[in-house]
N, C-alpha and C positions, 0 to 999 in steps of 0.2 A: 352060343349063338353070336355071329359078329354083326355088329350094329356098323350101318352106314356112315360113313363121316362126314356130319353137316358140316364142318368147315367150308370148301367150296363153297357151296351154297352160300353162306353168311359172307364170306369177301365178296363173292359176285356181286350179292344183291348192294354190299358199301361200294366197292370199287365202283360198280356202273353209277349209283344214284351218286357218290361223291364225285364222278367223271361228270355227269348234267352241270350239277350247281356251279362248281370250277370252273369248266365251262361261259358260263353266266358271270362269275366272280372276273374272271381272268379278261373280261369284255368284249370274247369273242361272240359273244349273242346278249342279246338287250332283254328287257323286261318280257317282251312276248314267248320267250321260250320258257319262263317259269312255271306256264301250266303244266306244262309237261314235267319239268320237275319236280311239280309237287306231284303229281300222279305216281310218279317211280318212288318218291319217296316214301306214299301209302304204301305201294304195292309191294316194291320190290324191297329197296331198302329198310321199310320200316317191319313189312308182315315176315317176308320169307326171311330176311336176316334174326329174327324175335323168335320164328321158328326152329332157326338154327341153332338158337343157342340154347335153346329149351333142348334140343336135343344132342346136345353136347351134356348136359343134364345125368343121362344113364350112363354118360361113356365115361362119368368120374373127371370130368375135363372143367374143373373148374372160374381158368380162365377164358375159355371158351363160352363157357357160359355167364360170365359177367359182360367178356368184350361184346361178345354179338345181343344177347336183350340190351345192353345199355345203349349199344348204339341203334342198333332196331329201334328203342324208345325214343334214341336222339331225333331220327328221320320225321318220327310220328309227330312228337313236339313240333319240332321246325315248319313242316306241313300245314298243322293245325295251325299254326302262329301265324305265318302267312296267310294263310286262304283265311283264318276267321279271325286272329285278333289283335291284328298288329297295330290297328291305328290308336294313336295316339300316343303307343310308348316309345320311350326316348331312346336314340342310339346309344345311347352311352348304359342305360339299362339291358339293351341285349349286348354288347360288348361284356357288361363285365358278364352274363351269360355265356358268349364264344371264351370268357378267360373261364370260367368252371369249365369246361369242357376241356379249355387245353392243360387245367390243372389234371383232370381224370385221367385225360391221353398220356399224359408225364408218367403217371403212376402206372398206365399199363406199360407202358414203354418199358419203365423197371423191372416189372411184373416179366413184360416178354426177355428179358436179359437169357432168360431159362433154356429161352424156343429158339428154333432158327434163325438164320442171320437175315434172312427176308421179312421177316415178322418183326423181328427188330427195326429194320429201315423202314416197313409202313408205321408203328408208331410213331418212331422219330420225325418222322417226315409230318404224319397227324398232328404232334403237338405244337410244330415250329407253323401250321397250317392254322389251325386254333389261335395260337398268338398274335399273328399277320394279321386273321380277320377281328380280332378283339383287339387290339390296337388301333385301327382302322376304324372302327366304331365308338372305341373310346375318345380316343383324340382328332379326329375327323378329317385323319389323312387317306384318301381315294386311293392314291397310288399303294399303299397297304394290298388295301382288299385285290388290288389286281394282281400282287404277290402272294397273298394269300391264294388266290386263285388258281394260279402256276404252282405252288405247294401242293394242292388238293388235286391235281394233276398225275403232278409224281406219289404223291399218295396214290390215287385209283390206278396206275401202270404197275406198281410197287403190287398192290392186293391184287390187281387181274394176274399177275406173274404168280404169285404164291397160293390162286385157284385155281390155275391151268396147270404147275407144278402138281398138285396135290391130285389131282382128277387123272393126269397125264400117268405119271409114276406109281400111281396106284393100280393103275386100270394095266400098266403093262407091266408089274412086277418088279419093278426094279428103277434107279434115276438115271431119270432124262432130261430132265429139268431139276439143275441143284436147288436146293436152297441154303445150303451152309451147317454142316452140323450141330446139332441143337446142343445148349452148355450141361444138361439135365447131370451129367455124371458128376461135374464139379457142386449142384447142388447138392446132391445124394451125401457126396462125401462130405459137406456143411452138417447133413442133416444129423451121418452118424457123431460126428465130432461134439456137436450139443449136447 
């Protein structure tokens, strides 16, 4: 029996809810468009991404299932954090917060070396995005976070491409949208060499 491939799903729901906040970060909209991002962040990016990787789960897709629950949980955290519990903690404690996350993203980044060449660049792009905003809150330089913002940009364009790829070229049998050939065969041969 062939199992659907939550992937799409799981970039969509990050591409779009990381395209909102970016958005907000990069200072083309002010504090009132937040509600809305945290609603996407519940909905979309925290539930159906969390989904996905749960169902990445049966298909043996290991990274798949760490990248999307962890960032699913990441949405859910951020949400929460805002809408209920922000007041009072100090920037410089969610900074170093935005720096675990762009240490995690480092580590998938590696992780995707394996995957396509577009999978590769939403990491890379993720963790240089993570930094920007945890620097920004660390040392309480403004103009950061609106670089980080612009990051989180090319991040969400970077994942809408590698959901439309995957949906697109799936659905018509063949590519239409490249993504880069994935490195899996120079892993394999790592793996016999051990």
């Amino acid at each position: 029996m062939k199992l659907a491939n939550p992937a799409p799903l799981g970039l969509t729901g990050f591409a779009l809810t990381t395209w909102m906040l970016s958005m907000v970060n990069a200072g083309w909209f002010g504090g009132a468009a937040v509600p809305m991002v945290l609603a996407t962040a519940f909905a979309f990016g925290g539930t159906a991404q969390f989904a996905a990787g749960l169902m990445e789960m049966p298909r043996g897709n290991t990274f798949g299932f760490v990248a999307f629950c962890a960032y699913g949980a990441f949405w859910w955290a951020f949400a929460l954090f805002v809408q209920f519990f922000h007041t009072g903690v100090p920037a410089q404690f969610v900074g170093w917060w935005l720096a675990a996350w762009g240490v995690f993203s480092l580590m998938m980044w590696f992780g995707s070396m394996a995957a396509n060449r577009v999978l590769q660049m939403v990491f890379l792009a993720l963790w240089i995005t993570f930094f920007l905003l945890a620097a920004s809150d660390l040392f309480g330089m403004a103009n950061l976070k609106m670089y980080g913002g612009y990051g989180g940009l090319i991040t969400a364009v970077l994942a809408f491409y590698l959901a439309s790829a995957e949906v697109i070229n799936e659905t018509h049998g063949r590519t239409i949208l490249p993504i880069g050939a994935p490195q899996a065969p120079q892993i394999q041969g790592l793996r016999q060499a051990a």
